[in-house]
C-alpha positions as MATLAB code, in Angstrom:
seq = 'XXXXXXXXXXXXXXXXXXXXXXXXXXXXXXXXXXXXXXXXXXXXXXXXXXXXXXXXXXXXXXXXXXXXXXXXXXXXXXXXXXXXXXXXXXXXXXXXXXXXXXXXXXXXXXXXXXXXXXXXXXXXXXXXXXXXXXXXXXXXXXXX';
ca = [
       5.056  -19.140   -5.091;
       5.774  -17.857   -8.627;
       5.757  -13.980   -9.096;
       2.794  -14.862  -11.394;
       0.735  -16.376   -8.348;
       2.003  -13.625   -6.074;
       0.552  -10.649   -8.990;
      -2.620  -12.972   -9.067;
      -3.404  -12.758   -5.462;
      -2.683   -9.145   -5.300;
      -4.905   -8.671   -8.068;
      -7.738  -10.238   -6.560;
      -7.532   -8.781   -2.458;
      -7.941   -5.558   -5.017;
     -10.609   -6.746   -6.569;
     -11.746   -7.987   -3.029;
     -11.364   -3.866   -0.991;
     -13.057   -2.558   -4.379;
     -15.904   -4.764   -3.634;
     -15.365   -3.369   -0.205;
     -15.828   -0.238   -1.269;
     -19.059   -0.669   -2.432;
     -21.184    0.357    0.519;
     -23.073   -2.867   -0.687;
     -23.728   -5.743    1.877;
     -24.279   -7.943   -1.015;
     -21.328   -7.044   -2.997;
     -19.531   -7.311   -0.481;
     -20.706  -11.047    0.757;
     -20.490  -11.889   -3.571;
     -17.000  -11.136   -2.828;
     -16.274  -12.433    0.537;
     -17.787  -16.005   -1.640;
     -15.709  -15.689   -4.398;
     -12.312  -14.616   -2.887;
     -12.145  -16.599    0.343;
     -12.570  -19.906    1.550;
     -15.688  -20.667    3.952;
     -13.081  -21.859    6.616;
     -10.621  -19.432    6.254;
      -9.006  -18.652    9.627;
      -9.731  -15.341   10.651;
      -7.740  -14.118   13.538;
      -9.260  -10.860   14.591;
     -11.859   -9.716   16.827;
     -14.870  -11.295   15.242;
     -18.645  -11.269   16.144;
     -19.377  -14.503   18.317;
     -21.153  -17.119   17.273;
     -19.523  -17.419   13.589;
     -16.412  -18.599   12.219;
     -15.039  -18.492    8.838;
     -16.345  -16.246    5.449;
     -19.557  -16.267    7.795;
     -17.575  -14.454   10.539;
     -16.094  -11.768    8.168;
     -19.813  -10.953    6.451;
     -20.673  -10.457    9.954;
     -18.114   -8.137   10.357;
     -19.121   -6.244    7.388;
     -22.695   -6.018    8.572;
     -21.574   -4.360   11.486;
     -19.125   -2.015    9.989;
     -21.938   -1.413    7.295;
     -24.359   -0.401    9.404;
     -22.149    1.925   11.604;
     -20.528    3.633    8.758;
     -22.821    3.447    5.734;
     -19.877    5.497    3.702;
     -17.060    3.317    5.103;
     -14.050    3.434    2.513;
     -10.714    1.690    2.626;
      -7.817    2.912    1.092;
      -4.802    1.039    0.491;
      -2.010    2.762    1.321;
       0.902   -0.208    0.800;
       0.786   -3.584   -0.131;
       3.823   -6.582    0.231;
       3.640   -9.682   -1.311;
       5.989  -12.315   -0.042;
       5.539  -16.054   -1.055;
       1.483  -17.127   -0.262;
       0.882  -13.943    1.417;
      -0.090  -10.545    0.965;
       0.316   -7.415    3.240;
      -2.336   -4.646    3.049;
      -1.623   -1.449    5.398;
      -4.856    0.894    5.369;
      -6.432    3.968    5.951;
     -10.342    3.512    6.738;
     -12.504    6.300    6.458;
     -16.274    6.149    7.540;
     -19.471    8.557    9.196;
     -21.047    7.048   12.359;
     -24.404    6.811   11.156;
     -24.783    3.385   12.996;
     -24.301    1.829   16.415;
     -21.476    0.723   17.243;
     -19.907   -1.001   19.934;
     -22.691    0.417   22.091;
     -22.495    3.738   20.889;
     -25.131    5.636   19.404;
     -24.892    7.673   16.302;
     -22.742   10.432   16.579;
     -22.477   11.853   12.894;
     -18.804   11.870   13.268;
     -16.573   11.148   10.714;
     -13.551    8.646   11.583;
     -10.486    8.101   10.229;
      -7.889    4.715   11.359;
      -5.480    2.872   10.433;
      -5.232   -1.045    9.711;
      -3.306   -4.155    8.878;
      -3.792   -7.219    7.677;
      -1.781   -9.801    6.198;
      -4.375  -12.551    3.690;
      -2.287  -16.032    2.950;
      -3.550  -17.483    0.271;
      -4.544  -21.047   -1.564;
      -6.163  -22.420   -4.599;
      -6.978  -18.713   -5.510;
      -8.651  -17.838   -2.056;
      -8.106  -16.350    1.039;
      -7.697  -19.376    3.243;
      -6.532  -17.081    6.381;
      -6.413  -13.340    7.514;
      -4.560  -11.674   10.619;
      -5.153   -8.311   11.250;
      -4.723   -5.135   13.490;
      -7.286   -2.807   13.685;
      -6.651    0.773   15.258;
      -9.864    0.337   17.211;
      -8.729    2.599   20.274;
      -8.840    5.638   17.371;
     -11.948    4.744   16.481;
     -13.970    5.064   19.686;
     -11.792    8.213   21.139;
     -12.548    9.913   17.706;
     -15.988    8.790   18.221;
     -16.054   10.358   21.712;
     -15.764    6.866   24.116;
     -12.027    7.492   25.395;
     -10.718   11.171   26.289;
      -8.003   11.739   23.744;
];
């Protein structure tokens, strides 16, 4: 991939976490539509029953409605051929279920990666690590 491609698809997985950012389920699904592909592979813990850009609004839903303020910051991003790297820091208020917890008010702070391969200007497939241990000991599941 040209560095031009590579600068492209960097450009738009920011576009993509601003979007993210919004604290808007239908920004966030406007983006999900625009920037990836309805089949893309999605290898992480997903909701059952959906597969593709379906599976990752789902995912979104969730996360929405558990952390209303949720906020990703990228901390570092590598770009190597079709692929981009992006290591975060998520940020969010339990405000919301979540994995069978009730609200707790607490604020949580964890860490992610995930690396999106793109093609034809989308995200055609995403792999990622999710700290998700930190999340439910912060939020008071797990003894520290």
């Amino acid at each position: 991939m040209s560095t031009d491609g590579a600068t492209t698809n960097t450009a738009r997985l920011k576009r993509f976490h601003s979007a993210a950012n919004s604290g808007d389920l239908g920004t966030i699904s406007k983006a999900i539509d625009e920037f990836v592909a309805p089949d893309v592979l999605f290898h992480a813990p997903v909701p059952m029953g959906a597969t593709g850009a379906e599976a990752l609004k789902r995912v979104w839903e969730v996360l929405l409605r558990a952390f209303p303020d949720i906020h990703v910051a990228v901390e570092e991003t590598i770009v190597e051929g079709d692929k981009v790297v992006s290591r975060n820091t998520v940020t969010g208020t339990h405000r919301g279920e979540y994995q069978g917890l009730a609200p707790t008010g607490k604020t949580v702070t964890y860490n992610e990666i995930f690396i999106f391969r793109f093609a034809d200007g989308r995200i055609v497939e995403i792999r990622g690590v999710v700290d998700v241990l930190a999340q439910l000991r912060q939020l008071g599941a797990f003894p520290s």
